[in-house]
N, C-alpha and C positions, 0 to 999 in steps of 0.2 A: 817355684817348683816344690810339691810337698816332699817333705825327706823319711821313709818311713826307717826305723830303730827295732832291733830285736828288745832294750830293754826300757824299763820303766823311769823314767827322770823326772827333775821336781815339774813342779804346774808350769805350764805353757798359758800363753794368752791363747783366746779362740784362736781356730783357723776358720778360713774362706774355706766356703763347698768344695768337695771332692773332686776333682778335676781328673779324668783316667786318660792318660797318655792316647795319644791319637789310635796306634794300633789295635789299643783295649776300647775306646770309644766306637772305633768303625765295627769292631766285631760286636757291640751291645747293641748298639743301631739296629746289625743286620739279625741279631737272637729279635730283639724287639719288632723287627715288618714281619721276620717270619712266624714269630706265635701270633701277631695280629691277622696276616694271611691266611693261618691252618683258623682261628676263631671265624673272622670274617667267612672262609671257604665250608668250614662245618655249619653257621646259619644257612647260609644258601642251601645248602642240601636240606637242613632240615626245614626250612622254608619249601623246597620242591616235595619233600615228602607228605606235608600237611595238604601243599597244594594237590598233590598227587590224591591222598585221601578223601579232600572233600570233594574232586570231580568225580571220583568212585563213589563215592557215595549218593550224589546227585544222579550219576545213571542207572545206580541200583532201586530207583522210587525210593529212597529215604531222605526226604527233605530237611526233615525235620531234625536230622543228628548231622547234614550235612551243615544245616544254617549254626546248629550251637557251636560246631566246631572251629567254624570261618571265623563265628566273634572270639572265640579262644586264640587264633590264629590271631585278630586283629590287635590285641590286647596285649600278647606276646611281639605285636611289630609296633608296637609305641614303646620299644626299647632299643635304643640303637645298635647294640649288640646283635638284633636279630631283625631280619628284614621283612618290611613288610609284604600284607598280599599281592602277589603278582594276576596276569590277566588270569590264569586260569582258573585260580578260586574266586576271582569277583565274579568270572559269567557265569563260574557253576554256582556262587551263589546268588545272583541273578536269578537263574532259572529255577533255584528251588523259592525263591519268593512269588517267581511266577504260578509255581505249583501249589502253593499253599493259598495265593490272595495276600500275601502279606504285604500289603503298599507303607505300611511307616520300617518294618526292617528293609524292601525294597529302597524307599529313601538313605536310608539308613549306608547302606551299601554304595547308592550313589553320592554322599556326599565321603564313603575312602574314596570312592574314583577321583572325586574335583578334589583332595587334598594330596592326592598321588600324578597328578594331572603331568608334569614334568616327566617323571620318570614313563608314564603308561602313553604319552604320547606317540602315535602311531598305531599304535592296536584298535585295530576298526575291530575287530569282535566284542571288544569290551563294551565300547561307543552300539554296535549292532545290537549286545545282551540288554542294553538299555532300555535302548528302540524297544526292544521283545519285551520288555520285563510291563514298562507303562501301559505298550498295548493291549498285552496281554490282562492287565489289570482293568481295563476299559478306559484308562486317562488319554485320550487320544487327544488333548489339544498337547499334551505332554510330550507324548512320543511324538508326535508330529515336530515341535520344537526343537527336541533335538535332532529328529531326521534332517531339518533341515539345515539346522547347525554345522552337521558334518561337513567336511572338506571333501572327501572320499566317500562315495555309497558306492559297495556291488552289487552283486543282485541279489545275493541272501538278504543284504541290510532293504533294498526295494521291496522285497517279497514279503519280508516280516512288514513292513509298514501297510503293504496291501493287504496281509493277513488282518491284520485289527482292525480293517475297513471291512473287510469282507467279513469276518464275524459278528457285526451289529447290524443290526435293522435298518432301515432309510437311510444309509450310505451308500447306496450305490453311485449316485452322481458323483460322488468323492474319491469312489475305487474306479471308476471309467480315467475321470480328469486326472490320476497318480496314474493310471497303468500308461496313458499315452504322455505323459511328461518323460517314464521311463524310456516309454518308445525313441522320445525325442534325441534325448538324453543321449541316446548311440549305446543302451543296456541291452542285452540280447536277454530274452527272458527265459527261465530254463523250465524244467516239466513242471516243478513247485509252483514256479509264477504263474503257467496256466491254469493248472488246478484248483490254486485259490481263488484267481479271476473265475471261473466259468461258475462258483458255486454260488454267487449273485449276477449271473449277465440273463439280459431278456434274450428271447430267440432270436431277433435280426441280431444283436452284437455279435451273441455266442455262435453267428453264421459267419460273423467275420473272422473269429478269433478261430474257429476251424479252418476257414482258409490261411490263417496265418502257420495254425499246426499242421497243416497239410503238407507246405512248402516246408516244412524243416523234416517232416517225414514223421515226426510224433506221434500220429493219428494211430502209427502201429503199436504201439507201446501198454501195454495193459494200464500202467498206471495212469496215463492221459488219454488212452482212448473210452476209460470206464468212467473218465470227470465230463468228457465229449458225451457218454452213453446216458449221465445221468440229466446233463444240462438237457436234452430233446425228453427224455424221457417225464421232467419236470415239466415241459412247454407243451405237451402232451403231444408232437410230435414221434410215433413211432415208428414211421416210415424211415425217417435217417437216423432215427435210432436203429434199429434193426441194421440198416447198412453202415455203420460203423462199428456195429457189433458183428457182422460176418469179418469185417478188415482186422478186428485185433487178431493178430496172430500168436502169442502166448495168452489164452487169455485162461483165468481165474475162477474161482469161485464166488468173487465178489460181481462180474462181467453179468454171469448169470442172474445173480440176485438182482442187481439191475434192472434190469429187463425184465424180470417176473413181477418188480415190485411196481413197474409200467405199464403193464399190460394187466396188472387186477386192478390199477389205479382208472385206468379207461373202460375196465368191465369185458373184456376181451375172455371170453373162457378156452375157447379155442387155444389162442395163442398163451396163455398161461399155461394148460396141459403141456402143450410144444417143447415150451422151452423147460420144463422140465426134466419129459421124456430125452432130450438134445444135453443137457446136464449128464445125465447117468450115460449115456452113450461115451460122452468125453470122460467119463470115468472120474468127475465131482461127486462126492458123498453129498447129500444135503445137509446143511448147518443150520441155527437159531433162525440167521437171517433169515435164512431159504422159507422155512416151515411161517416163518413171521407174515413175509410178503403173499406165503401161499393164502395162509391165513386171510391175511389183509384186504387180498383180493376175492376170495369167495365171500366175506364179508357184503363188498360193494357188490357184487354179483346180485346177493342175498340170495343163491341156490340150494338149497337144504341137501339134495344126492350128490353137490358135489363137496359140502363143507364134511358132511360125513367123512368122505372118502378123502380129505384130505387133513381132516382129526385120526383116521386109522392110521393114515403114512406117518403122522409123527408119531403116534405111540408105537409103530413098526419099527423107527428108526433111535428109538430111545428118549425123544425129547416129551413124551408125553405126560412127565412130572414135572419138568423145566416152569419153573413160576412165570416167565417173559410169556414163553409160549400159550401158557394156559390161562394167562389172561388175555393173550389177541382173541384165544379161541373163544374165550367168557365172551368178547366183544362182537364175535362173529354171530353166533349161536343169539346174539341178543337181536344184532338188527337182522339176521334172518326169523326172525319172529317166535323161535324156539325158548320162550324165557323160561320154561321149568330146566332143559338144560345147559340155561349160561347160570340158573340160580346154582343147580348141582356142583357146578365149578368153583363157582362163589366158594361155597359151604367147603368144599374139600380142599381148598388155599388155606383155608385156619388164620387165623386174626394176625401172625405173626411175619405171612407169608402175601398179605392182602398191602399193594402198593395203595398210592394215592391214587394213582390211574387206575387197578382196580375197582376201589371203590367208585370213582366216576362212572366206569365205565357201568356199572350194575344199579347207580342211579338212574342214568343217562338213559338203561332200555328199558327200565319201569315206565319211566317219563314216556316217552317218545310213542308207549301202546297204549298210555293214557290208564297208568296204574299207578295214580299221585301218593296214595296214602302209601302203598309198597315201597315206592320210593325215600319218603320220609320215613319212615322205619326203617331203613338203611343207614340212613343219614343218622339216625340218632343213633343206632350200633356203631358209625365212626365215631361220632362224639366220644361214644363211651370208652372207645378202641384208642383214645388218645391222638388220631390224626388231623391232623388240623386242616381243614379243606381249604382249598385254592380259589380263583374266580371262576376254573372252570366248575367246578362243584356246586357254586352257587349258580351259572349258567344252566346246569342239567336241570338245578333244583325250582324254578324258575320257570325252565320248561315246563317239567314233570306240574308244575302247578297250574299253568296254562292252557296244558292239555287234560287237564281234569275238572278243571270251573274252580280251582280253590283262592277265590280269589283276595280273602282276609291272609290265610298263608301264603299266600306268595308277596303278601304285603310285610310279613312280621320277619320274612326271611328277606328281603328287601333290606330290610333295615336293620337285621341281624348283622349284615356280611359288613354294613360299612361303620357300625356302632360298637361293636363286638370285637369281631376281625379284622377292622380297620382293613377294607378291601376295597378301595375306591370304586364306584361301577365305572361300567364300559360300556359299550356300542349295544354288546350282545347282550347284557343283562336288561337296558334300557328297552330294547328290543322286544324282551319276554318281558316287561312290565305291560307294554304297550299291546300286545298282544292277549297277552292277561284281562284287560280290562276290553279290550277291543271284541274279544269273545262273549262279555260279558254283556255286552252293548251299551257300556260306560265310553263312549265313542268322544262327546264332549272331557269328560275326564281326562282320557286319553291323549288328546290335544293340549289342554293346558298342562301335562306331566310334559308333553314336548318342550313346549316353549318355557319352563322351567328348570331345563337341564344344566349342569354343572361344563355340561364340555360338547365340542359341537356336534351335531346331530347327523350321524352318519345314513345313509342312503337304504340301511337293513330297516332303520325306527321308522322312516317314514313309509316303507313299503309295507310295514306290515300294519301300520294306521291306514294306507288304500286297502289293504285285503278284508281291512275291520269294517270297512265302509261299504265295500262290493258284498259282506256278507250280509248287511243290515240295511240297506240302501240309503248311505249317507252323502249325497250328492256333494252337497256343500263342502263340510270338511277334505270330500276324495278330490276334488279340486284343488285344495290348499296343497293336498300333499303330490299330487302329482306335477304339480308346478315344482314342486322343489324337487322333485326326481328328478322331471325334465331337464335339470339343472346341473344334478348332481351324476346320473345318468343316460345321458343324450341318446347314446347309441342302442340301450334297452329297451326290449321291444313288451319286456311286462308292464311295465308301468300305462302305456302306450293300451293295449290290449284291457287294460282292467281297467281305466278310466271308459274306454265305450262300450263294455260292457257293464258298467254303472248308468251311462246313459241310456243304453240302450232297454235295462229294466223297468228304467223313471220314464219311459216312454218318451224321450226326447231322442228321436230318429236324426234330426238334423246336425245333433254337438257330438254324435256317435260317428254320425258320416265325416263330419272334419277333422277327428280325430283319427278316423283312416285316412284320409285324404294325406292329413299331416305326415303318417308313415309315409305314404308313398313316396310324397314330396321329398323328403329325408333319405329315404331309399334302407328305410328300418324293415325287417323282415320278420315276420316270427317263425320263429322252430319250430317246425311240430314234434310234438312229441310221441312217444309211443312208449308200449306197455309190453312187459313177456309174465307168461305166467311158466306153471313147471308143472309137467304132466308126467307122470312116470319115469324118470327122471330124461325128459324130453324137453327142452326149451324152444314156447310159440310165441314169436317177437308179433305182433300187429300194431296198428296204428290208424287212426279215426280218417275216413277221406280216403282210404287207399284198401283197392283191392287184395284183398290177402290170399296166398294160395291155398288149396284144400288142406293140408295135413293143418294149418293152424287154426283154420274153420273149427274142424273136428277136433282139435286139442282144446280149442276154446270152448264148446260146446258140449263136448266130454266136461272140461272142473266145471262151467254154468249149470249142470245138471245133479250133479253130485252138491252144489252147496244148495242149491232148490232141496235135495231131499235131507240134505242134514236139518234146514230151517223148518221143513214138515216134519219129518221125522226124528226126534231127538236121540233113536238108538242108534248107535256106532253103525258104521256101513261096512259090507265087508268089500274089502280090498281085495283085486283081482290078481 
């Protein structure tokens, strides 16, 4: 027992450590959990508060101060005084890597999770933020890995997984064979699941997957009945589009644009008017989209009185300085045939306001009226403009050479796009090479550029090596290539149709009759097609083989006479 003395006495030998009598021991103890308890309970809050911060920050669109923050956050939980990040700052920062692309800080982030793995077990959102964070980056053997890793999937965790399928190209076999595993699985899919599915399903699936929405009663729901409106709308079915779009019963301003952007897609002018006039009745203002799709659609129209009148309604309605807008309208104005006013638009965007689709698009209608050198002047104004063209630029450019005989330039731009700009070609450039030279009656040429391709030879290249051959009457070769249509094509009734009329000009009546025979045999049909011209602002549809009524007789007969006297007479005519 130590003895303690008020006074000072001679030297002592050491003593043993201080020992404090039980009832002074139990109370240091208990001073001792409690300042550990107030420290320990003070990180935790301030661990919720950091946490608290970087999920605000992540849903305010600032990724970027929320990712720096999480590593401060991280840095500060490699001390054990303070805790580390819990689920809510790993998903929010999760999701801001998904915002940015960041796949090495995404890593980054998943290897705190596998080092927190103990404590965060059970938090399927975190395990979910994963899933989202790979797929979303495009790593989908990734996300897939650990989708299936999981012990527990809901449906968020299912839907994000079909999300990253449904966002890439040639997956759909992949988003069918995941959505019916979910099926199986005993997961009831909610509005999200359907609307990502229906935005890759063909028209028999998305027949099934509306009957499945039908039975849950969804069909009414603006948000799943306008993913229903767009899936018919894309299969060019308008008929059940139309009737799914009288069923939504709250429906939107998105509902509308749907359906307009469907019905200019199928060249429908009627029904485009309709659904606009049907908009402002429900009391929709018209927005970007709306004006886009109107746009869009009098484009494929190509009706001059009605693109007018649908250039007035957006400058009516305020959008007619909107850069979006005024380049559909650039593009409209081009393939309706009006290039002095898609050039005007051109010119009033100014270099700083000119997208890359702009400029396409202002190649693309030089090219296409067979104004090659206008076009290449264009192309060299982006050059100069700093924008660096895409493959579809070198596709217009291509064109624009094909359709004007330039057939050295379309050689040196050839080999610009993949020397230069390292732009591998494709289908469509192969395409306009072969056409190029096909026009040329470099027909041989043409052929051996085929069979020298880099990657395989899609069904456009060799159809347009038969249209080279129907022009020039190349028997031989238009055989090679319609064998490989026939192949690649079964059911096309062009390919079919342009080899016996190759026979049939080489004067071999009998390889032309087998060649019909064959359709028949096959039970292949051709379309006919048909023609409308525009007569005061009057639209006369005809078609070769069929009686047409009087009013198109005389509308047809009416412009036939008028371009007779423009070709005799070169002064302007006057308009009645």
């Amino acid at each position: 027992m130590t003895t303690f003395t008020s006074g000072v006495s001679s030297p002592s030998p050491p003593r043993p450590a201080t020992v404090l009598p039980c009832p002074r021991r139990e109370s240091a103890l208990r001073a001792g959990a409690a300042a550990t308890a107030r420290l320990h309970e003070h990180s935790e809050r301030e661990a919720r508060e950091w946490s608290t911060l970087v999920r605000r920050l992540s849903l305010e669109g600032r990724p970027g101060e929320a990712l720096a923050l999480f590593r401060e956050m991280s840095l500060r939980g490699s001390d054990r005084c303070v805790h580390p990040p819990d689920g809510v700052s790993l998903s929010a920062a999760l999701r801001c890597c998904s915002a940015l692309g960041a796949v090495k800080s995404g890593r980054e982030v998943h290897a705190v999770v596998v080092r927190n793995a103990e404590r965060l077990a059970g938090l399927q959102h975190v395990e979910s933020s994963l899933v989202n964070f790979y797929a979303t980056c495009g790593l989908l053997v990734e996300a897939r890995r650990l989708f299936d890793g999981m012990p527990e999937r809901d449906v968020v965790t299912w839907t994000i997984m079909l999300m990253g399928y449904a966002d890439c190209d040639g997956l759909e076999a992949k988003l069918s064979e995941l959505f019916e595993q979910m099926l199986c699985s005993g997961i009831e899919p909610n509005p999200h699941t359907f609307t990502t599915v229906l935005r890759r399903v063909s028209l028999d699936w998305g027949r099934q997957l509306h009957c499945h929405i039908a039975k849950m009663s969804l069909d009414l729901d603006a948000f799943v009945g306008n993913a229903l409106l767009d899936m018919y709308v894309k299969n060019g079915d308008l008929d059940c589009a139309w009737r799914i779009f009288r069923r939504i019963q709250d429906k939107d301003v998105v509902c509308f644009n749907t359906l307009i952007s469907g019905y200019g897609r199928t060249g429908d002018a009627d029904g485009l008017v309709s659904v606009l006039q049907d908009m402002g009745m429900a009391g929709f203002a018209a927005n970007q989209a709306t004006h886009v799709g109107l746009i869009n659609g009098c484009a494929s129209l190509g009706l001059m009185s009605l693109s007018a009148q649908v250039h007035a309604h957006a400058i009516v309605n305020g959008f007619g300085s909107d850069a979006i807008v005024r380049g559909a309208l650039l593009d409209m104005y081009a393939k309706c045939g009006d290039l002095d006013a898609a050039r005007a638009i051109f010119n009033e965007l100014g270099t700083e306001s000119r997208t890359l689709v702009t400029w396409n698009s202002m190649i693309g209608a030089y090219g296409k009226h067979g104004r090659g050198q206008e076009a290449l002047q264009v192309f060299r104004l982006m050059e100069m403009a700093g924008i660096r063209p895409d493959y579809i630029t070198f596709t217009c450019l291509l064109s624009a050479c094909s359709h004007s005989g330039l057939v050295d330039e379309g050689w040196r731009l050839f080999k610009l796009m993949g020397q230069f700009y390292m732009i591998p070609p494709r289908n469509e450039h192969y395409c306009c090479m072969v056409d190029l030279m096909g026009r040329a009656g470099m027909i041989p040429e043409a052929y051996e550029f085929i069979i020298n391709m880099d990657c395989e030879v899609g069904p456009s290249v060799w159809g347009s090596l038969l249209n080279s051959c129907r022009l020039w009457g190349d028997a031989e070769i238009a055989e090679i290539a319609a064998k490989w249509l026939f192949e690649l094509e079964p059911d096309c009734s062009g390919s079919y149709v342009a080899l016996a009329s190759i026979y049939a000009a080489d004067g071999r009546w009998d390889d032309a009759d087998v060649i019909r025979g064959l359709m028949e045999t096959q039970g292949i049909k051709k379309k006919a097609g048909c023609s409308w011209t525009e007569v005061e602002s009057d639209v006369y549809n005809f078609r070769a083989g069929k009686t047409n009524d009087h009013q198109s007789i005389v509308g047809m007969n009416s412009t036939c006479n008028r371009l007779d006297q423009c070709l005799s007479n070169p002064a302007p005519l006057e308009t009645s």
